[in-house]
C-alpha positions in Angstrom: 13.8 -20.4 -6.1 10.6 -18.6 -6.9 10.4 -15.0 -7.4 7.7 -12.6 -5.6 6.5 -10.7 -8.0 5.0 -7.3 -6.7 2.3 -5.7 -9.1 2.7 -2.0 -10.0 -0.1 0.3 -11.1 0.9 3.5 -12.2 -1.5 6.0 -11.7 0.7 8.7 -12.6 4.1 9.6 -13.2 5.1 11.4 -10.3 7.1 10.5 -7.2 4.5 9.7 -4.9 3.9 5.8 -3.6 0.8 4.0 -2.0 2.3 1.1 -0.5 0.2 -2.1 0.4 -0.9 -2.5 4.1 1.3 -6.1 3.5 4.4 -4.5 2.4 4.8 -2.5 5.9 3.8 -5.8 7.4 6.4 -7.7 5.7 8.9 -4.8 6.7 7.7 -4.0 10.6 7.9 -8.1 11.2 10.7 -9.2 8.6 8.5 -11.8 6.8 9.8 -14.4 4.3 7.7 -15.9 1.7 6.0 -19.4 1.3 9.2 -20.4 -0.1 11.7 -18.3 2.2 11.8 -15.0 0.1 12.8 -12.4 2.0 10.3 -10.1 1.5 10.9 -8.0 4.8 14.3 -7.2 3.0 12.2 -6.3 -0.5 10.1 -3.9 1.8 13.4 -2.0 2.9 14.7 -2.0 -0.5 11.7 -0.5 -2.0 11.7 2.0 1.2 15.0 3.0 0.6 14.7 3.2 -3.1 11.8 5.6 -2.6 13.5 7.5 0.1 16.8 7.7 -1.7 14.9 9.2 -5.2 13.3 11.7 -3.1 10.1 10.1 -3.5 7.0 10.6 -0.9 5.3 8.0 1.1 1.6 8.6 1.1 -0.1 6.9 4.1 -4.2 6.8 4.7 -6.5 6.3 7.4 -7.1 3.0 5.8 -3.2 2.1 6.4 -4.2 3.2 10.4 -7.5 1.5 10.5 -6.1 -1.8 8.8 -2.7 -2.1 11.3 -4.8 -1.4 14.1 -6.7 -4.6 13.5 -3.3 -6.4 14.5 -0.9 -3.8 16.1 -0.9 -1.2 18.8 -0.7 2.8 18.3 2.7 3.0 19.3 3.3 -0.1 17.1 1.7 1.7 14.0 3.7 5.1 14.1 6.9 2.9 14.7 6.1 1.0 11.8 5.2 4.6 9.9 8.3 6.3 11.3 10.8 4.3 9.3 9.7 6.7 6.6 8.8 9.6 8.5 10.5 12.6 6.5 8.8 11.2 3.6 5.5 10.3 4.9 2.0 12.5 4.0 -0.9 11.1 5.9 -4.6 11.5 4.1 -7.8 10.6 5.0 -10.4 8.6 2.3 -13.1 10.6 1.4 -16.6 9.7 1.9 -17.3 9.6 -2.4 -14.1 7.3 -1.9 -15.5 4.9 0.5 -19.1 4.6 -1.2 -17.3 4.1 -4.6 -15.1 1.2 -3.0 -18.2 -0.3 -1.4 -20.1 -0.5 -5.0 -17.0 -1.6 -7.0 -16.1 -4.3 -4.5 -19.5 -5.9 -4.9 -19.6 -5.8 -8.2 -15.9 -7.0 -8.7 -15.8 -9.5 -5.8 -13.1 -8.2 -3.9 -12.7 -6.8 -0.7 -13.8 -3.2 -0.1 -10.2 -2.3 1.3 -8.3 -3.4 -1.5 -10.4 -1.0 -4.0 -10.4 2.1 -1.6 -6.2 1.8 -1.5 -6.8 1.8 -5.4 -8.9 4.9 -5.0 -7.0 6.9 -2.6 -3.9 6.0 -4.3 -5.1 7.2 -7.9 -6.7 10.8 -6.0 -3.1 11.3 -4.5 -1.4 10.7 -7.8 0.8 7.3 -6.3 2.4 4.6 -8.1 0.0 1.3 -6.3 2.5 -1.2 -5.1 1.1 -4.4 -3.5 1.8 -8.4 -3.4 -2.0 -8.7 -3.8 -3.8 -9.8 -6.9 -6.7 -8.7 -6.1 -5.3 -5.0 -7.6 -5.3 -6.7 -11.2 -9.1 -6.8 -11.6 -8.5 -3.3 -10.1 -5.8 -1.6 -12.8 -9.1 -0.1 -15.0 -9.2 2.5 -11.5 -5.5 3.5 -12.4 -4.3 4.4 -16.0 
């Protein structure tokens, strides 16, 4: 059986998480892998394990913007409510979104993908994706 392997860039030390737009995909619709891993079950393990160390969920308009390219509104703050109590919702900056724009040309990688890095290294998060596009990104995050 092969093993998911989810990347994790730390920006800090602290108890504060950026999760993936994927990873509350894989959670809201209980996905399994190319090769059946459960990842929907990963995604409520790592919830939990955040949940149950007290940690924080942060959440951006980006998260909003990007699950409201395939679900509803009431679909989105169901997804978000499964982590409520530990939720803090933030908005990208402007100097965010210009940054992303220029790195993500000059990186060849989508413009999303760095602004997550972005946001999640201004709000202090531990980055945790299934995407490799982050590993061209872990010079954004210490």
């Amino acid at each position: 059986m092969k093993r998911v392997l989810i990347n994790l860039i730390v920006c800090t030390l602290m108890t504060n998480y950026y999760i993936d737009t994927v990873i509350w995909i894989d959670l809201y619709e209980w996905r399994k892998g190319f090769h059946d891993e459960p990842l929907g079950e990963y995604a409520m393990k790592l919830f939990s394990h955040i949940i149950d160390s007290g940690g924080r969920v942060i959440f951006s308009d980006l998260h909003i913007t990007e699950l409201g390219m395939k679900y509803s509104t009431e679909e989105t703050i169901e997804i978000m409510s499964r982590v409520i109590n530990n939720i803090e919702i933030v908005d990208s900056s402007l100097t965010q979104r210009n940054e992303a724009k220029r790195i993500a040309k000059e990186l060849n990688i989508p413009e999303g993908d760095v602004l997550h890095a972005l946001i999640a290294k201004s709000n202090e998060c531990i980055l945790i994706t299934r995407d490799n596009h982050f590993k061209k990104l872990s010079n954004i995050c210490e």
